[in-house]
Biopython code that builds the backbone (N, CA, C, O; Angstrom):
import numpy as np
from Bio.PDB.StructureBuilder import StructureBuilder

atoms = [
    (1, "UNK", "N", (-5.089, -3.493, -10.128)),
    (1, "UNK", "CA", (-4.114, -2.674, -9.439)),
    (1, "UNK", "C", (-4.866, -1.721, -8.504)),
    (1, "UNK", "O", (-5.824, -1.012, -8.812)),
    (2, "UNK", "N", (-4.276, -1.823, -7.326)),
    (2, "UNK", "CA", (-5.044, -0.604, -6.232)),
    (2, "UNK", "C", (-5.026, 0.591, -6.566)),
    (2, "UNK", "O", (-4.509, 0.889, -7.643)),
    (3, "UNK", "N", (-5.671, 1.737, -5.601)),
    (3, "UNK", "CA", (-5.174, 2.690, -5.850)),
    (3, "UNK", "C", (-4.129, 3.356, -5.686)),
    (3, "UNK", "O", (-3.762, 4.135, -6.565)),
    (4, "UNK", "N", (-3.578, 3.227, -4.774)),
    (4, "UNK", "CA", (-2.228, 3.668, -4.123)),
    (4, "UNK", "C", (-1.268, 3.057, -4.844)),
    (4, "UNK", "O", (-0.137, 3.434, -4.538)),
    (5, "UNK", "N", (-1.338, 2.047, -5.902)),
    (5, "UNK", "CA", (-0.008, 1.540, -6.912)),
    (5, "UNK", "C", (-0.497, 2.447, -7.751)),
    (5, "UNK", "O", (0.259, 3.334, -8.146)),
    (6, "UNK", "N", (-1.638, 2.411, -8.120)),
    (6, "UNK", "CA", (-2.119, 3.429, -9.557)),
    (6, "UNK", "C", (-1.410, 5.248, -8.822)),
    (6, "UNK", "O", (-0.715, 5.952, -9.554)),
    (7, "UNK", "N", (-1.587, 5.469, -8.099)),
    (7, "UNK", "CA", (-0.892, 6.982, -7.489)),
    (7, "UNK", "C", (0.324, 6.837, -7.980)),
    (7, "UNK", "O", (0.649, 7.349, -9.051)),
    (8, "UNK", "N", (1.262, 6.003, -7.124)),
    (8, "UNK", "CA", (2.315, 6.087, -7.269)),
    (8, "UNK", "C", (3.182, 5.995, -8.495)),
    (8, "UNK", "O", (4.288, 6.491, -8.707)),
    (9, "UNK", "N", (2.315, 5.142, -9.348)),
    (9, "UNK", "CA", (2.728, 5.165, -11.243)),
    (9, "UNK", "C", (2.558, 6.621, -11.806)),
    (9, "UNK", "O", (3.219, 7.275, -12.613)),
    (10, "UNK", "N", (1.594, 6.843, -11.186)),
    (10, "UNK", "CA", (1.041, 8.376, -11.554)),
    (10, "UNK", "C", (2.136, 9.119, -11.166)),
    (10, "UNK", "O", (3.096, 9.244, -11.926)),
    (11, "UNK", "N", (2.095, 9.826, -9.639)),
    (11, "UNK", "CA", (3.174, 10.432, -9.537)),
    (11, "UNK", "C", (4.377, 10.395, -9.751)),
    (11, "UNK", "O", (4.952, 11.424, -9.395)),
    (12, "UNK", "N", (5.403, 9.152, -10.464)),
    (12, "UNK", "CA", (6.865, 9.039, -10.597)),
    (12, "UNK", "C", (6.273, 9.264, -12.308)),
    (12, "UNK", "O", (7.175, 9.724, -13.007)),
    (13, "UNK", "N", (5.098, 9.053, -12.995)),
    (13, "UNK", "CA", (5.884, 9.811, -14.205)),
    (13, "UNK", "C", (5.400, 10.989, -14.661)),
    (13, "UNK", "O", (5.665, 11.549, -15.724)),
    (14, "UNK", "N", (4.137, 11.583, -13.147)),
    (14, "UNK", "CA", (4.746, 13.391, -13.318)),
    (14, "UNK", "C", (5.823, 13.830, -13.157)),
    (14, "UNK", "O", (6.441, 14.646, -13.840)),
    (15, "UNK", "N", (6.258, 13.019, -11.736)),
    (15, "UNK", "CA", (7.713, 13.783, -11.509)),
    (15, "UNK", "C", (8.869, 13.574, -12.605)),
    (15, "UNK", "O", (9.432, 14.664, -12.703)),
    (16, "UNK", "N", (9.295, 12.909, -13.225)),
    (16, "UNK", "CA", (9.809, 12.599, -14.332)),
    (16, "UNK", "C", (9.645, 13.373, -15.199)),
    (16, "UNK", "O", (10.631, 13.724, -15.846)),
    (17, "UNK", "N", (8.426, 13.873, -15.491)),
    (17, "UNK", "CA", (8.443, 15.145, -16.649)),
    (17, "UNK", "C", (9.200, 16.186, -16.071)),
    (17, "UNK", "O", (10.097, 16.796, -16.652)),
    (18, "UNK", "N", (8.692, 16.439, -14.521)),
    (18, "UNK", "CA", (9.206, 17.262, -14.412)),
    (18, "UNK", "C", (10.916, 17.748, -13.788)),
    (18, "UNK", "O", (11.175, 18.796, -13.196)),
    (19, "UNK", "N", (11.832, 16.708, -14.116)),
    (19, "UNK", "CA", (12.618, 16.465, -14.092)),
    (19, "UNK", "C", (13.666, 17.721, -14.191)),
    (19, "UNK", "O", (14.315, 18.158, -13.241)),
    (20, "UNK", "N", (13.685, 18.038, -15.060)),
    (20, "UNK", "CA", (14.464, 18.982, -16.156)),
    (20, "UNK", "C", (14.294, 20.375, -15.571)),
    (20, "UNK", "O", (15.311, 21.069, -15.551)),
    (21, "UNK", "N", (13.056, 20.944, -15.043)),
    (21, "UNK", "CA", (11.991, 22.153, -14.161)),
    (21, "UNK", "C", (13.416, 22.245, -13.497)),
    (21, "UNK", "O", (14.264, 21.505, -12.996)),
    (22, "UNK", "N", (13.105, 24.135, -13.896)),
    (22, "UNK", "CA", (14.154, 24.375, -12.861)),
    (22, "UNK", "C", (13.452, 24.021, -11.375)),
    (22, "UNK", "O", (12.400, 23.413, -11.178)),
    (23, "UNK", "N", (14.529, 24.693, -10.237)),
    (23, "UNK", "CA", (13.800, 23.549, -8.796)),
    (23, "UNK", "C", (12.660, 24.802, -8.004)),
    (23, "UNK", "O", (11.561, 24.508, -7.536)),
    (24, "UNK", "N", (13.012, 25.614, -8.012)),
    (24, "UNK", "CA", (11.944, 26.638, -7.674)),
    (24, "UNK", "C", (10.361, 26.651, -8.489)),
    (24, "UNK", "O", (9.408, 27.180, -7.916)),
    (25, "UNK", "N", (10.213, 26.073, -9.743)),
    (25, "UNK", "CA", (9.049, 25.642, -10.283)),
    (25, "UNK", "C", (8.763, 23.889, -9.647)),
    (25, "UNK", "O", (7.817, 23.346, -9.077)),
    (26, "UNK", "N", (9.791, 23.543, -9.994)),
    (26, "UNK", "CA", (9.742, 22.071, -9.476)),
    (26, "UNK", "C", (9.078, 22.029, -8.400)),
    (26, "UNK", "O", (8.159, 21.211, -8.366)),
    (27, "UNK", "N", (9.355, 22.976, -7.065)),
    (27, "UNK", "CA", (8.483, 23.375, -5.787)),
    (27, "UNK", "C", (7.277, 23.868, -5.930)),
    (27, "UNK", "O", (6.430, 24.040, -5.053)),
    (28, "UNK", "N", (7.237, 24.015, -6.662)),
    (28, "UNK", "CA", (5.923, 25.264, -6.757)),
    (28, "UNK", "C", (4.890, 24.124, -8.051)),
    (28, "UNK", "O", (3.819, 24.513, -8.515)),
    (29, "UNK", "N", (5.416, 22.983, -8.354)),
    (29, "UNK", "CA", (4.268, 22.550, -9.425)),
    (29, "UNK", "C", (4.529, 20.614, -8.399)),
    (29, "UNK", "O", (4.642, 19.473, -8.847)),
    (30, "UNK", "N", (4.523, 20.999, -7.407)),
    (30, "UNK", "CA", (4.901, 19.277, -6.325)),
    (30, "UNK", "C", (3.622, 19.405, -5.962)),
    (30, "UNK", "O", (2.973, 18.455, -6.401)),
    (31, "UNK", "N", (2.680, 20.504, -5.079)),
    (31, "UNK", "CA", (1.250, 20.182, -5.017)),
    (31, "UNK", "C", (0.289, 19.597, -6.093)),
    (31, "UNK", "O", (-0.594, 18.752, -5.947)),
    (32, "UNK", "N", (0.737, 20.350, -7.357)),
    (32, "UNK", "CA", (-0.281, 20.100, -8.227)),
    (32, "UNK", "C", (-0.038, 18.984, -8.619)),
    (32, "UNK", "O", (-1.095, 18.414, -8.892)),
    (33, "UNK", "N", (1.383, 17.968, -8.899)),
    (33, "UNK", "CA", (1.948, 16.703, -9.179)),
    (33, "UNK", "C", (0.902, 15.779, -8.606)),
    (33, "UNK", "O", (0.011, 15.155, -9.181)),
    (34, "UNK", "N", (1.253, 15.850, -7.248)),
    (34, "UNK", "CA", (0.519, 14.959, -5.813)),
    (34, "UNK", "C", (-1.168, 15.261, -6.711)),
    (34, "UNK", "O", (-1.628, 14.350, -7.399)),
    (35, "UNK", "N", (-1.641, 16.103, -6.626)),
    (35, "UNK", "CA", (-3.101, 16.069, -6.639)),
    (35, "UNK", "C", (-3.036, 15.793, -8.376)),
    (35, "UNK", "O", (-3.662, 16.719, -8.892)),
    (36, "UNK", "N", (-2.797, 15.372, -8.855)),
    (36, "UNK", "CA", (-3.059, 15.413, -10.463)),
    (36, "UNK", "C", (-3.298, 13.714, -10.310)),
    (36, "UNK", "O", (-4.283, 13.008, -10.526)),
    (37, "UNK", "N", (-1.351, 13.291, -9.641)),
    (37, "UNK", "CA", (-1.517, 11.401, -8.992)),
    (37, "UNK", "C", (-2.683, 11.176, -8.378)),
    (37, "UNK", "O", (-3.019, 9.999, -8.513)),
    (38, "UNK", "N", (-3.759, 12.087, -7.496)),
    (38, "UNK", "CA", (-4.885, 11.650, -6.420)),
    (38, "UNK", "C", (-5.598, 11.482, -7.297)),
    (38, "UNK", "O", (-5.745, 10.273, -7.472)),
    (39, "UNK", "N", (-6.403, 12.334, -8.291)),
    (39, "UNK", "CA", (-7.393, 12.595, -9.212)),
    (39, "UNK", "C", (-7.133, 11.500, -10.205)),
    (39, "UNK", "O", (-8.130, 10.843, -10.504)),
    (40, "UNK", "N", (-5.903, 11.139, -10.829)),
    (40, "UNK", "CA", (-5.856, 10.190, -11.561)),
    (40, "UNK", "C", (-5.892, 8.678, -10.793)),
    (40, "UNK", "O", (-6.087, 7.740, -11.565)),
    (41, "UNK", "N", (-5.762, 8.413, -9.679)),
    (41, "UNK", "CA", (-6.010, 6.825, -8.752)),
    (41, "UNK", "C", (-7.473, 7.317, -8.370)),
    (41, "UNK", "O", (-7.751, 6.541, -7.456)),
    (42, "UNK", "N", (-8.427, 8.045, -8.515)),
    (42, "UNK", "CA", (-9.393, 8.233, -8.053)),
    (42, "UNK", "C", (-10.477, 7.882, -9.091)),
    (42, "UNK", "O", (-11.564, 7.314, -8.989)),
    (43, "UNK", "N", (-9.835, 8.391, -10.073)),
    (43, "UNK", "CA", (-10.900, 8.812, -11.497)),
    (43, "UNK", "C", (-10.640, 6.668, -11.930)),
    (43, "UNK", "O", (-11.482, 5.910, -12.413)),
    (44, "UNK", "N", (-9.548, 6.424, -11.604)),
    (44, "UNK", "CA", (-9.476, 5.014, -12.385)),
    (44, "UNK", "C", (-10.454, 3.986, -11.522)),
    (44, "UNK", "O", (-11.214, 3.127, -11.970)),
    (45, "UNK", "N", (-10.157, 4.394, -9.956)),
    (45, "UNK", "CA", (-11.590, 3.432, -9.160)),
    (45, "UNK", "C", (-12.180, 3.888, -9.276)),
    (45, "UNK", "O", (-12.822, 3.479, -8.308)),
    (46, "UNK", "N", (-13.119, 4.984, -9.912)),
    (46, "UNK", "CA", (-14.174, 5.175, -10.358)),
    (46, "UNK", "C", (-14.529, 4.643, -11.596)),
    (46, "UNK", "O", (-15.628, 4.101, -11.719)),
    (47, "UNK", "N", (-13.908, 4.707, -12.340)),
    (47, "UNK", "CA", (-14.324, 3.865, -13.478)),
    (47, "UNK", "C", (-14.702, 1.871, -13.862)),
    (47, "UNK", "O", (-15.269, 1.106, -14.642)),
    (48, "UNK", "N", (-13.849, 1.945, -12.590)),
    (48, "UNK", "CA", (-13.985, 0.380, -12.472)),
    (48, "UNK", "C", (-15.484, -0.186, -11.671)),
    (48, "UNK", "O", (-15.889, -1.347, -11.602)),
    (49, "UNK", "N", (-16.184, 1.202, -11.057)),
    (49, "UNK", "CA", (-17.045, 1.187, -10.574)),
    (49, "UNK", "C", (-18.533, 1.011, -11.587)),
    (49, "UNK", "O", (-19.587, 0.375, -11.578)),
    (50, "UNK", "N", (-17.906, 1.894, -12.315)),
    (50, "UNK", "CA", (-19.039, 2.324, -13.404)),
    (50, "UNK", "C", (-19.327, 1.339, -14.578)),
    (50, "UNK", "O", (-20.358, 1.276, -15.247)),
    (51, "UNK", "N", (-17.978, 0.438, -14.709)),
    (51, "UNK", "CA", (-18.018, -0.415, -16.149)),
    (51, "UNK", "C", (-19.161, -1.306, -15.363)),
    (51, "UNK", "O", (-19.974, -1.774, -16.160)),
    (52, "UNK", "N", (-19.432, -1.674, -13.894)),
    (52, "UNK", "CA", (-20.298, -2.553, -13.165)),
    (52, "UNK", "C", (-21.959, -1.764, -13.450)),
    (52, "UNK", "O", (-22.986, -2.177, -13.990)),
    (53, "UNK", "N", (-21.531, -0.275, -12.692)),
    (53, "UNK", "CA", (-23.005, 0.350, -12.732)),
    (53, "UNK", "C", (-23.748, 1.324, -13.916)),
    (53, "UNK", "O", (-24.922, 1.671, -14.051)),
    (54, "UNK", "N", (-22.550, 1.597, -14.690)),
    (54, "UNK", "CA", (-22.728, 2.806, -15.689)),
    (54, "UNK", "C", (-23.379, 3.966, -15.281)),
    (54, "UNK", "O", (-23.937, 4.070, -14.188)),
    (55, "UNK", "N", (-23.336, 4.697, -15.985)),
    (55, "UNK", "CA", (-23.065, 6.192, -15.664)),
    (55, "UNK", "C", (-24.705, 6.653, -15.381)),
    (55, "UNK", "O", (-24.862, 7.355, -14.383)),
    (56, "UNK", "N", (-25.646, 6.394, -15.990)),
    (56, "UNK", "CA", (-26.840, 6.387, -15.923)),
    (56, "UNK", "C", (-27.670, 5.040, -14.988)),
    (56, "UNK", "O", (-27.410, 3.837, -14.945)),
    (57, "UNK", "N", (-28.626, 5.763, -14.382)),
    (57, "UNK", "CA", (-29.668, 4.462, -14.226)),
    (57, "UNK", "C", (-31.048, 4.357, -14.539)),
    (57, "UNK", "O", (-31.807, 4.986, -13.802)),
    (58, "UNK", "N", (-31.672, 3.524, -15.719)),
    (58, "UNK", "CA", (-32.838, 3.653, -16.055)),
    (58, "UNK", "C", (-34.135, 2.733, -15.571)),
    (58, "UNK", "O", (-34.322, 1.521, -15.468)),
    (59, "UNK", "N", (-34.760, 3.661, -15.380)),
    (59, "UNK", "CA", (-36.027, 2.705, -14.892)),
    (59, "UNK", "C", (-36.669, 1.752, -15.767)),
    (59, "UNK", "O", (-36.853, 1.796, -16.983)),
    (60, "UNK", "N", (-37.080, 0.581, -14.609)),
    (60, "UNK", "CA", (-36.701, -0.890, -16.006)),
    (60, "UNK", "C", (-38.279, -0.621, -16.727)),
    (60, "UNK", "O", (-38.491, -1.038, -17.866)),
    (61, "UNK", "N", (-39.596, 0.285, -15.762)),
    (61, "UNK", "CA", (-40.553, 0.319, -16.580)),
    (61, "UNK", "C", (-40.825, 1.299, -17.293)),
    (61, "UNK", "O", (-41.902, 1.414, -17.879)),
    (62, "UNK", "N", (-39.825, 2.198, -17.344)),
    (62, "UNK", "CA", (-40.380, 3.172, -17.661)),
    (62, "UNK", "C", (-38.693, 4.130, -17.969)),
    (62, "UNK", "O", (-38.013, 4.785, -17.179)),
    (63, "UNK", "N", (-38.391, 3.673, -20.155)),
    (63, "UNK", "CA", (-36.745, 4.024, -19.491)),
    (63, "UNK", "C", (-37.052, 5.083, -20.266)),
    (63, "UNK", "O", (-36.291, 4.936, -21.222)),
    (64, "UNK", "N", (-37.955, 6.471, -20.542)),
    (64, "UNK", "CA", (-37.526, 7.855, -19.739)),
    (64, "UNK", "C", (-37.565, 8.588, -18.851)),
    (64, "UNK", "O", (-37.723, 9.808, -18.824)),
    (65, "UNK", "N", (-37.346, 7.491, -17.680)),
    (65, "UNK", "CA", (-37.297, 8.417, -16.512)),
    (65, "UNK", "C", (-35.422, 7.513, -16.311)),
    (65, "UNK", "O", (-35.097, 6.326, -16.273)),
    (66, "UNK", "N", (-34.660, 8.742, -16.233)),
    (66, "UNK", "CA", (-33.455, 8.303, -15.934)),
    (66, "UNK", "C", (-32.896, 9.086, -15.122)),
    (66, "UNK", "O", (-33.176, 10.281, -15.029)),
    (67, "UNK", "N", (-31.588, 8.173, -14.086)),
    (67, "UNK", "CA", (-30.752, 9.277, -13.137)),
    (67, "UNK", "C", (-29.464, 9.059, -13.431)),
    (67, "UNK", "O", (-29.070, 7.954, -13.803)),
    (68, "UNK", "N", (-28.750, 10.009, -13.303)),
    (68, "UNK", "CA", (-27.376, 9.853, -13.235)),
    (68, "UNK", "C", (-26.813, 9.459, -12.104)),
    (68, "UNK", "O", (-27.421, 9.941, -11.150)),
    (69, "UNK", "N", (-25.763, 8.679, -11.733)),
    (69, "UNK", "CA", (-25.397, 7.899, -10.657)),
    (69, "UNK", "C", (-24.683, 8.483, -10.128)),
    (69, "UNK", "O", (-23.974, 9.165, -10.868)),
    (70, "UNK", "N", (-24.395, 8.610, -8.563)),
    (70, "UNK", "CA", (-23.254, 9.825, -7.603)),
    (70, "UNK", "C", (-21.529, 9.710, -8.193)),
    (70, "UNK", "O", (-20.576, 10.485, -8.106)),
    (71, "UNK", "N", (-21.721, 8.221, -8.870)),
    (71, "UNK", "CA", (-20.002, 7.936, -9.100)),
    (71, "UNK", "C", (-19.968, 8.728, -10.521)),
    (71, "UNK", "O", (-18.942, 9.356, -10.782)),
    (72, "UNK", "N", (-20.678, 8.727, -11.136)),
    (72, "UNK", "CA", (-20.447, 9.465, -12.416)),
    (72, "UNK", "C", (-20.538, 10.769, -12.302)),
    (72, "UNK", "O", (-19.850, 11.293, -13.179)),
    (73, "UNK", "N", (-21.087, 11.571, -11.604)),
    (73, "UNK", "CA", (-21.023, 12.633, -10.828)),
    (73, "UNK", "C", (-19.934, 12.928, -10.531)),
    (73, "UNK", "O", (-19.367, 13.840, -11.132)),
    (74, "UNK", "N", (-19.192, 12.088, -9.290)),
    (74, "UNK", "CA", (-18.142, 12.651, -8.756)),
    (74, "UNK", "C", (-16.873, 12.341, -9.679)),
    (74, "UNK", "O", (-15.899, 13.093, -9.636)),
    (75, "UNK", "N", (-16.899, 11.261, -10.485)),
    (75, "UNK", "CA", (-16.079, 11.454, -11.856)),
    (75, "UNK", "C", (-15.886, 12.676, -12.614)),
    (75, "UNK", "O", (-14.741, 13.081, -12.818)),
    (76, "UNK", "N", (-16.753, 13.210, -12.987)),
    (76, "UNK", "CA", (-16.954, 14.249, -13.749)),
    (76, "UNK", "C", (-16.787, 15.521, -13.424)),
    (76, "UNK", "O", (-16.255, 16.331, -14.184)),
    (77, "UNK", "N", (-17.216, 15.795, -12.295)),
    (77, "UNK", "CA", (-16.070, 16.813, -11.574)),
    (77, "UNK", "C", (-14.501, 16.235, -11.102)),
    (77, "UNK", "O", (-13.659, 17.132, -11.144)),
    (78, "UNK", "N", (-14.055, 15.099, -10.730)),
    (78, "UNK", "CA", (-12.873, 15.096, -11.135)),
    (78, "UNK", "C", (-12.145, 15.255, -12.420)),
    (78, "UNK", "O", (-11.168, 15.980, -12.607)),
    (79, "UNK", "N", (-12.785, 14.428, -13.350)),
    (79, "UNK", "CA", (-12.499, 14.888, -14.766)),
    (79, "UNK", "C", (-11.631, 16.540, -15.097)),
    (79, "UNK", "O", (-10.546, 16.940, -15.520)),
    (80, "UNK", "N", (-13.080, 17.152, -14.526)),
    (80, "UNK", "CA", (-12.970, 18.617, -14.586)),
    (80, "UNK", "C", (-11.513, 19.252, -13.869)),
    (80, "UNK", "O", (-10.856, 20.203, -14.290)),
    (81, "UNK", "N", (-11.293, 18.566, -12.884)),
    (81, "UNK", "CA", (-10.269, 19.452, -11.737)),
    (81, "UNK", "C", (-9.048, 18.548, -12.554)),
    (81, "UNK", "O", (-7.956, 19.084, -12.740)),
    (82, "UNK", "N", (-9.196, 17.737, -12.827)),
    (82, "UNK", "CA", (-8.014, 16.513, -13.490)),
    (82, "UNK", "C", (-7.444, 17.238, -14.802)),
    (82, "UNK", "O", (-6.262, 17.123, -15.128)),
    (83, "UNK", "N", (-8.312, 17.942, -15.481)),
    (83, "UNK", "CA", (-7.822, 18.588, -16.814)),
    (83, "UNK", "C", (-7.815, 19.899, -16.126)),
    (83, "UNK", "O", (-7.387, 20.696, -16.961)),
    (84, "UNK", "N", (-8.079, 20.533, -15.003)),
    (84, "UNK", "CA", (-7.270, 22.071, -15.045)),
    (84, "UNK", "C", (-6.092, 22.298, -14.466)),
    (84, "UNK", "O", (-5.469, 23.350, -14.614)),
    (85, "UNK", "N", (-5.439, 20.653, -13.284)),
    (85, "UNK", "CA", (-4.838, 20.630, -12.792)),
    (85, "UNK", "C", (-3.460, 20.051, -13.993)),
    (85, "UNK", "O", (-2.304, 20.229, -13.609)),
    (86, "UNK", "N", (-3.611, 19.620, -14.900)),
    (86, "UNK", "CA", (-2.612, 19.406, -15.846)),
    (86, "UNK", "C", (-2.266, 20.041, -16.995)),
    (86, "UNK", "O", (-1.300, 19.717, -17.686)),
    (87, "UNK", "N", (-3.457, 21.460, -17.368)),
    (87, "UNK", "CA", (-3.433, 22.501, -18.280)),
    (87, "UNK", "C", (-2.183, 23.258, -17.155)),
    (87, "UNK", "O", (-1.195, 23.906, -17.499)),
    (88, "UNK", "N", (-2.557, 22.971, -15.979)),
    (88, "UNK", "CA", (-1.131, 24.447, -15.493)),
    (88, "UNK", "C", (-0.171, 23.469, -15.257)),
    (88, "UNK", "O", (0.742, 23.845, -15.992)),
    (89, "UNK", "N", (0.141, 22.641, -14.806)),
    (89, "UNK", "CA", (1.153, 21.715, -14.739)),
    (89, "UNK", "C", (2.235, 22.151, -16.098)),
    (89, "UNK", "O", (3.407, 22.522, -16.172)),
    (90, "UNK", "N", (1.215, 21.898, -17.009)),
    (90, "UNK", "CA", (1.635, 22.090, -18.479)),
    (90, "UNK", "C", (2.230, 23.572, -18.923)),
    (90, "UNK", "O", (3.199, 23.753, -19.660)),
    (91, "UNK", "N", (1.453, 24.535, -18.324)),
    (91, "UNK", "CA", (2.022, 26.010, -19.113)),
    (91, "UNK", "C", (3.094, 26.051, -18.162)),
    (91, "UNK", "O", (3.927, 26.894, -18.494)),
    (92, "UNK", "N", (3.506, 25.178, -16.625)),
    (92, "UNK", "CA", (4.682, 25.558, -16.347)),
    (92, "UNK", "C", (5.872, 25.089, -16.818)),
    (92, "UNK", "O", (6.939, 25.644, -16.556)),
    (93, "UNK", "N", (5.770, 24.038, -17.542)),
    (93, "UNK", "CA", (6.590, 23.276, -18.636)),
    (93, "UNK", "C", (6.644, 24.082, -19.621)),
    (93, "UNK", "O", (7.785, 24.214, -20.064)),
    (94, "UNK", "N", (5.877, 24.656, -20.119)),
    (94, "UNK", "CA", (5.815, 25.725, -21.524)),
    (94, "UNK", "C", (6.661, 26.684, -21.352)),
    (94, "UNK", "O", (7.275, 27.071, -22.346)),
    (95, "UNK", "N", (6.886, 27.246, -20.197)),
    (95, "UNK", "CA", (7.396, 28.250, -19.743)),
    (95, "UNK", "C", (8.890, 27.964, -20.107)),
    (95, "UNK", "O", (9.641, 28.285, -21.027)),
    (96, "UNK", "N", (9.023, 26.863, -18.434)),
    (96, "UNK", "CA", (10.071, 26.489, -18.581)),
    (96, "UNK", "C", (10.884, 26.240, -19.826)),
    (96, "UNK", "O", (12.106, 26.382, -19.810)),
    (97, "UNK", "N", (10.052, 25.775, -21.185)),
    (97, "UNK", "CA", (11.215, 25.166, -22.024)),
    (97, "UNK", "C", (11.318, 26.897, -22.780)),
    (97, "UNK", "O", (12.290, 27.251, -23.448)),
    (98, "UNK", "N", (9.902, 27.949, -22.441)),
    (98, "UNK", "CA", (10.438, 29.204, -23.640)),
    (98, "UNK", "C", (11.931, 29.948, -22.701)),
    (98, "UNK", "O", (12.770, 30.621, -23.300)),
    (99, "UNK", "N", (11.987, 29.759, -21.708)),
    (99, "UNK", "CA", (12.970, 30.164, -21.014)),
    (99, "UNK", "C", (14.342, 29.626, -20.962)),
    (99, "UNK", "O", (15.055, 30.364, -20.281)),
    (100, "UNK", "N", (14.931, 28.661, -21.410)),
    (100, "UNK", "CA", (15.494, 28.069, -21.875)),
    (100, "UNK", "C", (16.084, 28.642, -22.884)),
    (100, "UNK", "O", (15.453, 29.130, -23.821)),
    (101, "UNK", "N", (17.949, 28.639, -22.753)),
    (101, "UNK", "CA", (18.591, 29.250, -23.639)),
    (101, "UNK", "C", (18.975, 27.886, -24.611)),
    (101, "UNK", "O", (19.108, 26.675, -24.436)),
    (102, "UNK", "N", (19.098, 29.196, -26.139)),
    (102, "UNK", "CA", (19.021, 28.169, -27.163)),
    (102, "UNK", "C", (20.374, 28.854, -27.592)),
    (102, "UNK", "O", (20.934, 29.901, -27.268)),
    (103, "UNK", "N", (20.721, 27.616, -28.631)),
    (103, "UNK", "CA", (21.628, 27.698, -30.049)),
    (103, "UNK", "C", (22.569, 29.256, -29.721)),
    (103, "UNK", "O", (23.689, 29.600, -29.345)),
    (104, "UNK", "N", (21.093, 29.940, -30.203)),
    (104, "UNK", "CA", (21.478, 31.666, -30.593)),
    (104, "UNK", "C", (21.374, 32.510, -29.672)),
    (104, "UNK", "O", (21.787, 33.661, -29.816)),
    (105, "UNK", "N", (20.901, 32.155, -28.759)),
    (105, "UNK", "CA", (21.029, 33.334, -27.268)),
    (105, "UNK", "C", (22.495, 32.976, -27.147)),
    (105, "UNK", "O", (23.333, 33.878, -27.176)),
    (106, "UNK", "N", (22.854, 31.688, -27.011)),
    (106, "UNK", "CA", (24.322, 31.284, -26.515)),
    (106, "UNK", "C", (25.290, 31.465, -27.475)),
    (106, "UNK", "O", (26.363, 31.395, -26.876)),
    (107, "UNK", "N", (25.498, 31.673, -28.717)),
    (107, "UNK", "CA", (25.955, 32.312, -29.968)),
    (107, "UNK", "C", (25.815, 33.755, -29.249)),
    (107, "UNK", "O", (26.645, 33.945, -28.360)),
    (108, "UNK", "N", (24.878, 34.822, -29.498)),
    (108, "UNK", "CA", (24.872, 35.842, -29.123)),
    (108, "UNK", "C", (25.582, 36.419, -27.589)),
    (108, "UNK", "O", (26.452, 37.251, -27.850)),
    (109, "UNK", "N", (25.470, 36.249, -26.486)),
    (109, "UNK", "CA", (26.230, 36.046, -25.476)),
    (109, "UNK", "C", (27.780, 35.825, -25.877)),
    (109, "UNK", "O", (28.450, 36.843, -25.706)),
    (110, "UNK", "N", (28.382, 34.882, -26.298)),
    (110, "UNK", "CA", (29.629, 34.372, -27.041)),
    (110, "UNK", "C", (30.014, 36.227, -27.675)),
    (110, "UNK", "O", (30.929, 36.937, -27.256)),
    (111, "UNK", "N", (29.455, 36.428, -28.262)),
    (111, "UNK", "CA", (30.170, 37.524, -29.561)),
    (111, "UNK", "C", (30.018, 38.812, -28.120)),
    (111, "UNK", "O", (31.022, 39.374, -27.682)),
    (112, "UNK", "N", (28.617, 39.084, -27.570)),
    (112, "UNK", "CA", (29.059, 40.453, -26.602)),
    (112, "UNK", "C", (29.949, 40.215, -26.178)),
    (112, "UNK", "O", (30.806, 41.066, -26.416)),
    (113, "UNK", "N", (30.527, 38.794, -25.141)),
    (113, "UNK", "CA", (31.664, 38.976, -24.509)),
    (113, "UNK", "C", (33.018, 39.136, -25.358)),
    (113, "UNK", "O", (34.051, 39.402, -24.743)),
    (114, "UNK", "N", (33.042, 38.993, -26.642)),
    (114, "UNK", "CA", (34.604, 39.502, -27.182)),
    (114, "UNK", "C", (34.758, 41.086, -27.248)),
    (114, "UNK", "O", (35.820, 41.589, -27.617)),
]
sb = StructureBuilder()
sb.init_structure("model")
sb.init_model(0)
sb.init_chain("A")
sb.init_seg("    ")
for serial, (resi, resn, name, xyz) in enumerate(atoms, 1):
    if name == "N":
        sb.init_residue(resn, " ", resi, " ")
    sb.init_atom(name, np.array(xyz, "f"), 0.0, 1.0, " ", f" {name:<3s}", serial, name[0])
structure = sb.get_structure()
């Protein structure tokens, strides 16, 4: 699968979570959606790269001298931006659901107005 099918799987089932988001968060968490879909079609052709080259490269005479390869590199700082970009994705979902009236706010409301 390309990347741009792998995005687009990506992004319809961020947006899908975020479904429910009221729409003023919904706006405000659409950049981070898009770039969470980039990082995740990015991080997957990278990996398809690596199952070929692996993450290391060792010298065939001499294997402690080793390098790490630019794709595993630039994996790994995506990695990095890939998990901070879905830790806030996430506390705006957290939010959203503590904000969210329940059971007993709506019970309570009910009785002030009599």
């Amino acid at each position: 699968m390309g990347k741009s099918q792998v995005y687009k799987e990506e992004y319809e089932k961020l947006s899908n979570i975020f479904q429910n988001v009221e729409e003023d968060k919904k706006q405000l968490a659409e950049g981070l959606i898009k770039d969470a879909a980039f990082l995740f079609a990015e991080n997957t052709a990278l990996v398809e790269i690596m199952e070929q080259t692996g993450m290391v490269r060792v010298h065939p005479e001499n294997p402690t001298r080793q390098k790490t390869t630019e794709v595993s590199k630039q994996y790994l700082k995506n990695v990095n931006t890939y998990s901070t970009v879905i830790k806030t994705l996430n506390s705006i979902l957290s939010h959203n659901a503590i904000e969210e009236e329940d059971a007993f706010e709506t019970w309570m409301k009910e009785k002030q107005a009599k």
